[in-house]
C-alpha positions as CSV (number, residue, x, y, z in Angstrom):
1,X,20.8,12.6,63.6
2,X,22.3,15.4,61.3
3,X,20.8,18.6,61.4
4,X,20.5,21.2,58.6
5,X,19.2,24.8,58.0
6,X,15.9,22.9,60.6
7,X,16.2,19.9,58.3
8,X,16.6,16.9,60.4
9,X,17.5,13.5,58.6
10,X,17.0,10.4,60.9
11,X,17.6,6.9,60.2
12,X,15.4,4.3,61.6
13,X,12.4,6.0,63.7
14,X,13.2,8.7,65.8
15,X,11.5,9.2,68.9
16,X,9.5,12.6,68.4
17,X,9.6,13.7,72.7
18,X,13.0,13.3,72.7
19,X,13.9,16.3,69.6
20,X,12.2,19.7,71.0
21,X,14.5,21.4,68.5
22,X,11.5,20.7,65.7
23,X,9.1,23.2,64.6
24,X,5.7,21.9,64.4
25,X,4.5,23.0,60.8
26,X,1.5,25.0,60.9
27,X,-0.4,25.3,57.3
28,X,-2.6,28.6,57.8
29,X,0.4,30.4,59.1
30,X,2.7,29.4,55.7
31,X,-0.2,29.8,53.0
32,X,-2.5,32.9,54.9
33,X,-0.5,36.4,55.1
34,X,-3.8,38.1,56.0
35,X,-6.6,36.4,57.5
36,X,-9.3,38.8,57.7
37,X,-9.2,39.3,54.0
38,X,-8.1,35.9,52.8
39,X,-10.9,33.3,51.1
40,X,-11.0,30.1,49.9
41,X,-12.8,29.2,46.1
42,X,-12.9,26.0,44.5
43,X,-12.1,25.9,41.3
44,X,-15.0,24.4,38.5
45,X,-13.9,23.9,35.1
46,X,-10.7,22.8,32.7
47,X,-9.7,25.9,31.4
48,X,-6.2,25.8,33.6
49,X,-5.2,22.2,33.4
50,X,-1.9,23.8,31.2
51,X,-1.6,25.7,34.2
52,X,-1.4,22.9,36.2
53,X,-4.9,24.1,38.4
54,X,-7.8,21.3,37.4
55,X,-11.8,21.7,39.2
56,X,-11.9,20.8,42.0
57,X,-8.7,22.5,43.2
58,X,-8.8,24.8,45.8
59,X,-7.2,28.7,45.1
60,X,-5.9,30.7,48.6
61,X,-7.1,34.4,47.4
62,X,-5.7,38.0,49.2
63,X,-7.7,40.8,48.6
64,X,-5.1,42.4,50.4
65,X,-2.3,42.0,48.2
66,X,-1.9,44.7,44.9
67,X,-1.3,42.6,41.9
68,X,1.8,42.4,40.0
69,X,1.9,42.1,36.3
70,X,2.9,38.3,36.3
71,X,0.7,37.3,39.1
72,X,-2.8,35.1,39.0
73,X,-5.8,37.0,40.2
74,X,-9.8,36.8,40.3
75,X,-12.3,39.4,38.9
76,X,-16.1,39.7,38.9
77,X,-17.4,39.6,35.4
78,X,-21.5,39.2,34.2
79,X,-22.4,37.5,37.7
80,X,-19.1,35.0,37.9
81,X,-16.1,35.1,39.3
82,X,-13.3,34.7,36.8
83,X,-9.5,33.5,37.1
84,X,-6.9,34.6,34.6
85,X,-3.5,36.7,35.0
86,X,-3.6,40.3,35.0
87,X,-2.8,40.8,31.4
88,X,-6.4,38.9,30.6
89,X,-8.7,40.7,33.0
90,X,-11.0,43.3,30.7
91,X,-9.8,47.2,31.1
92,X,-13.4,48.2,32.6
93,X,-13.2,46.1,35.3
94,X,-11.5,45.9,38.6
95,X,-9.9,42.6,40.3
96,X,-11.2,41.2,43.6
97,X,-7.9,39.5,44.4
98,X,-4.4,38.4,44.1
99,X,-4.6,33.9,44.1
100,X,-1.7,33.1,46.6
101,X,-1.9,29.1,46.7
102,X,-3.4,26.5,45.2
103,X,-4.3,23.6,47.2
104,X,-4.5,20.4,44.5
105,X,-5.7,16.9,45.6
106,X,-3.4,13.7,44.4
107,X,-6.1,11.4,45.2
């Protein structure tokens, strides 16, 4: 077994008790910064297949987070939530959060 910056490349099947030097992965930890004012919306609609985000995809939101120009966020506009990057959002309103993720289904 060679191990690399916690990369470990086996050949044949390794035995999983016998490498305690593995990290177990844990998902909410990588993807949610702040949990108390992270959510979860799925996405409905086409208009960001370009973007490579397609309905039924899921978007990991932070209201916690102060948007960057270049980043995605969400905004509350005539009863809807609405996705777009900063630049699109109208001037008379205010964004609800900062999109950190997106989870996207292959099957």
């Amino acid at each position: 077994m060679v191990k690399n910056n916690n990369i470990s490349i086996h050949s044949g099947f390794p035995n999983p008790a016998t490498d305690s030097s593995l990290a177990s992965i844990n998902l909410q930890n990588l993807i949610i910064k702040h949990p108390s004012s992270t959510y979860l919306m799925r996405i409905e609609g086409n208009e960001w297949e370009e973007q490579g985000v397609f309905s039924g995809d899921i978007i990991i939101l932070d209201r916690a987070l102060d948007h960057k120009s270049s980043d995605t966020i969400v905004w509350w506009n005539d009863d809807n939530f609405r996705i777009g990057k900063v630049t699109q959002m109208p001037k008379n309103l205010e964004y609800f959060g900062v999109v950190t993720n997106i989870i996207h289904n292959l099957r």
